[in-house]
C-alpha positions in Angstrom: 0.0 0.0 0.0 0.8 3.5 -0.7 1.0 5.9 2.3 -2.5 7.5 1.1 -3.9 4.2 1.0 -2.0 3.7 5.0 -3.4 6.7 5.9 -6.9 6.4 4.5 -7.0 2.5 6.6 -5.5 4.2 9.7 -7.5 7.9 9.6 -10.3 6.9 12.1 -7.6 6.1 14.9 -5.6 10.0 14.0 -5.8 13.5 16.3 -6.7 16.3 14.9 -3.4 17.2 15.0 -1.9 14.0 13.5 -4.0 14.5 10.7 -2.7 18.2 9.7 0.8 16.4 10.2 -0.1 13.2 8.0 -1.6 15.8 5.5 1.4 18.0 5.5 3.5 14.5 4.6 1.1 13.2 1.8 2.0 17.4 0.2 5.2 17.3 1.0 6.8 13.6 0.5 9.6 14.6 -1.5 10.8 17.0 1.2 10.2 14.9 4.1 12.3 12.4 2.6 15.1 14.4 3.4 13.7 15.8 6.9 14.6 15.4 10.4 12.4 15.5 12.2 13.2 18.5 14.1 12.7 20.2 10.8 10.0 18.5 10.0 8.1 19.6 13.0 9.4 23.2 12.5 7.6 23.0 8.7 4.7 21.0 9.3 3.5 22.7 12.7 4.0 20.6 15.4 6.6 18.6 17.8 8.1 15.6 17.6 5.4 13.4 20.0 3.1 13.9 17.2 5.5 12.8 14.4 6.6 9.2 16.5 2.8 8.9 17.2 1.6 9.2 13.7 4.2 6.9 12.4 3.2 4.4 15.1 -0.5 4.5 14.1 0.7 3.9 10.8 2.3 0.7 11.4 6.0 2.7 10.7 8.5 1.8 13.8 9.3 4.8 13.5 10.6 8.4 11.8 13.2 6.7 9.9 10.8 3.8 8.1 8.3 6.3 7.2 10.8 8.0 5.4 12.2 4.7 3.6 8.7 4.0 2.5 8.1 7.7 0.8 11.1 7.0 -1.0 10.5 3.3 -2.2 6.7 4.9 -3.4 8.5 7.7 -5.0 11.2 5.4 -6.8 8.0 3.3 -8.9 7.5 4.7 -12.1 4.2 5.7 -13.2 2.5 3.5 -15.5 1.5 4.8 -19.2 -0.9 3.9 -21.4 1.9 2.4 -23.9 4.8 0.8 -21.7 8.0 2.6 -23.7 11.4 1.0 -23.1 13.9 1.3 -20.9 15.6 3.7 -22.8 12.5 5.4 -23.2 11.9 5.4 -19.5 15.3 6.9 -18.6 15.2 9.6 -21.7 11.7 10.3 -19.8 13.7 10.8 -16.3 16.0 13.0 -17.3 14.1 15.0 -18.9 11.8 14.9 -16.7 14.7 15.8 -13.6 15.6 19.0 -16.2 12.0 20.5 -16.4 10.9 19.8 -12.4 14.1 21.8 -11.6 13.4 24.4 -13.9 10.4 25.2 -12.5 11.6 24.9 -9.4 14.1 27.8 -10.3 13.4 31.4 -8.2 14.4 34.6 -10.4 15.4 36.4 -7.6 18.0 33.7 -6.0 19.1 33.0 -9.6 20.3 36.5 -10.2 21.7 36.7 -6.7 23.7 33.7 -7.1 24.6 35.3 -11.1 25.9 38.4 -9.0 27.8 37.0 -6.3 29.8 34.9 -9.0 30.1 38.4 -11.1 31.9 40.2 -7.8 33.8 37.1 -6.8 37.6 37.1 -6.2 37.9 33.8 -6.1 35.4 31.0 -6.6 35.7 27.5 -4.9 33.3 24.3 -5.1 32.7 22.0 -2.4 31.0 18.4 -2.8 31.9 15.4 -2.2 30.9 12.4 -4.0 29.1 12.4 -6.8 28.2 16.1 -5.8 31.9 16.2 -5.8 32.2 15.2 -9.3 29.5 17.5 -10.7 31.5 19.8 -8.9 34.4 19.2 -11.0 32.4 18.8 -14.1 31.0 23.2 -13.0 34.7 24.0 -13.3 35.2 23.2 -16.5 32.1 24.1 -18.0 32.5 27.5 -16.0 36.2 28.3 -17.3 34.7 28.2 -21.0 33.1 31.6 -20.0 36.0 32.9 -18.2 34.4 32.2 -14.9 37.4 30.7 -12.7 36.3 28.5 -9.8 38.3 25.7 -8.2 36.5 22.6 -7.5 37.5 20.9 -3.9 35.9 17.4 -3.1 38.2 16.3 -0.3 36.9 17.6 2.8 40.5 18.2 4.5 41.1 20.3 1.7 37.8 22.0 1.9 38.4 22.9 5.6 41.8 24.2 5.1 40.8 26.4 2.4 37.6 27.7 4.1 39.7 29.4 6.7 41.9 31.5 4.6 38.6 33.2 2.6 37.2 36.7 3.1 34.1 38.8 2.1 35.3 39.0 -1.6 35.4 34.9 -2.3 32.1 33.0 -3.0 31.7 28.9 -2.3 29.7 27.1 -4.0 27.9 23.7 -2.3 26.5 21.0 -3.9 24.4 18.5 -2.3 21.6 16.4 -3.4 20.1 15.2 -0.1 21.3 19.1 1.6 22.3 17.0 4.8 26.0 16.2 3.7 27.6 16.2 7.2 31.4 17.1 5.5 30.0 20.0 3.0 27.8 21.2 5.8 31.3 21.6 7.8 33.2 23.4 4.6 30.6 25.9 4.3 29.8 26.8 7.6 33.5 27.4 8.1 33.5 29.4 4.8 30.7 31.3 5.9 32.4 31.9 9.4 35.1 33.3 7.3 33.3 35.8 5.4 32.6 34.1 2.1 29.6 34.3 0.6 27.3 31.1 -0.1 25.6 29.3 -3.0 24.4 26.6 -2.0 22.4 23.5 -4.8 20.4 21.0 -3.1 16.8 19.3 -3.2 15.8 21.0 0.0 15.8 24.6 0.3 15.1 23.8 4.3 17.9 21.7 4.6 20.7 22.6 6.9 22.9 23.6 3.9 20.8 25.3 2.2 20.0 27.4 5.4 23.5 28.5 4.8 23.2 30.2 1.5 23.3 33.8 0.5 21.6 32.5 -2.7 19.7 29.2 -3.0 18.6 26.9 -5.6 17.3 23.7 -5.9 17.5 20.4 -7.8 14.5 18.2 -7.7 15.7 15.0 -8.0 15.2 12.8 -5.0 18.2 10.2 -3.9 17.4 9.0 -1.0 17.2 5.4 -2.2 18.9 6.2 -5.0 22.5 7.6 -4.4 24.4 8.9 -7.4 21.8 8.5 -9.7 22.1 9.9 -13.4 19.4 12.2 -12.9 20.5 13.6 -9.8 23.7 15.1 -11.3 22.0 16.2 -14.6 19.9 18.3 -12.6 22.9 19.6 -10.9 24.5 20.3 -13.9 21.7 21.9 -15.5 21.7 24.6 -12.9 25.4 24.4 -14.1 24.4 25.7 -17.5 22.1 28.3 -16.1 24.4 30.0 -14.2 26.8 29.8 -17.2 24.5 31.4 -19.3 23.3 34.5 -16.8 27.0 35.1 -15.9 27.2 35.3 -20.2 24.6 38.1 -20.4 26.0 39.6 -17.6 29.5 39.9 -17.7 31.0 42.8 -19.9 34.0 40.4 -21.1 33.1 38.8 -24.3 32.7 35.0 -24.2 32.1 34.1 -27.2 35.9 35.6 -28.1 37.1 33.4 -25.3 35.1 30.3 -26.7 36.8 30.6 -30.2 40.4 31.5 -28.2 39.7 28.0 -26.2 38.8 26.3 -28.9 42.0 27.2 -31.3 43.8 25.6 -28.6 41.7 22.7 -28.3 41.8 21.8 -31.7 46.0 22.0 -31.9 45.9 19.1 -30.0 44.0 16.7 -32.4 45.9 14.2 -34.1 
């Protein structure tokens, strides 16, 4: 059974209060995935009795279940009227990871984020994992455009360089799940340090994201899913977007430094 159908079974035996809160979970599944509870209380109204009794009633032995069974019902695809194949179904996801984040983009943070990287002294990237590695794949994409940013996936690293930035540098965190204890450590220290944030997760209420000067966010859940294909395009999609805006933006001219790039590219073909 889905949790609707739980819920539906179970509804006669709920508070007043326990329904709000299952209500607020069958809304917000995506984001609960990635909740604590503590935040999930904060969001959803109410304290964390209610959340252990609701998931009791429920037949969940707790918090953590409840949240493994969101993310098994999210992870079933929906059925179509034609079954396509399986590279059908996973053109259909990633597409279909591009568009949900694009309209979960805000213009506002987007131009923040466009502007802090404009103003930036230096530019650093912190993830680790596959984070880390879309972190890597920003750096390159970004020094097409002229954009310089340094892409740092070992936390030691991250650490050490978090302490020596100041009001003029900008970090960058990427983080699907926005609980990543290691980034979370970077960027606070970063942010201790003066630096300003951008941070790229799922959850704009996660404990990273809290962090950020400017916030966006993927929409690609993980949680039973870690280092998915779609997770990163959606990543790097955001990528693209802040390419492009620093493009319009900038006064240097990129499409020069394309062609420049390029030249040199293409000396070293056989």
């Amino acid at each position: 059974m889905n949790f609707m159908q739980i819920l539906d079974s179970n509804k006669e035996k709920l508070t007043k209060s326990e329904k709000k809160l299952a209500g607020y979970i069958a809304t917000h599944s995506e984001q609960v995935i990635y909740s604590t509870m503590k935040s999930l209380g904060k969001n959803a109204g109410t304290g964390d009795a209610t959340i252990v009794r609701l998931c009791k009633k429920l037949g969940f032995s707790g918090f953590s279940q409840l949240k493994i069974a969101l993310a098994q019902e999210s992870m079933v695809p929906q059925k179509k009227e034609k079954e396509s194949s399986y590279y059908g179904a996973s053109a259909d996801m990633l597409i279909n990871s591009i568009r949900k984040t694009e309209q979960l983009i805000s213009q506002k943070s987007l131009d923040k984020a466009v502007d802090l990287l404009l103003n930036a002294k230096r530019v650093y990237l912190f993830g680790v994992g596959h984070s880390g590695e879309s972190a890597k794949d920003y750096e390159k994409t970004w020094l097409r455009i002229g954009l310089i940013a340094q892409a740092e996936t070992d936390p030691h690293i991250q650490v050490q360089v978090s302490t020596l930035l100041n009001d003029k540098d900008v970090v960058v965190g990427l983080s699907l799940s926005g609980h990543t204890r290691d980034t979370y450590d970077s960027l606070e220290l970063a942010k201790k340090a003066g630096a300003k944030i951008i941070t790229i997760s799922n959850d704009l209420n996660s404990p990273i994201s809290q962090l950020g000067d400017a916030r966006l966010q993927t929409a690609v859940g993980e949680f039973m899913n870690i280092g998915s294909v779609a997770g990163q395009v959606s990543q790097l999609y955001l990528c693209d977007v802040l390419a492009r805006g620093y493009e319009e933006k900038t006064a240097l001219d990129t499409n020069k430094m394309k062609e420049k790039a390029l030249r040199a590219v293409i000396k070293k073909s056989i």
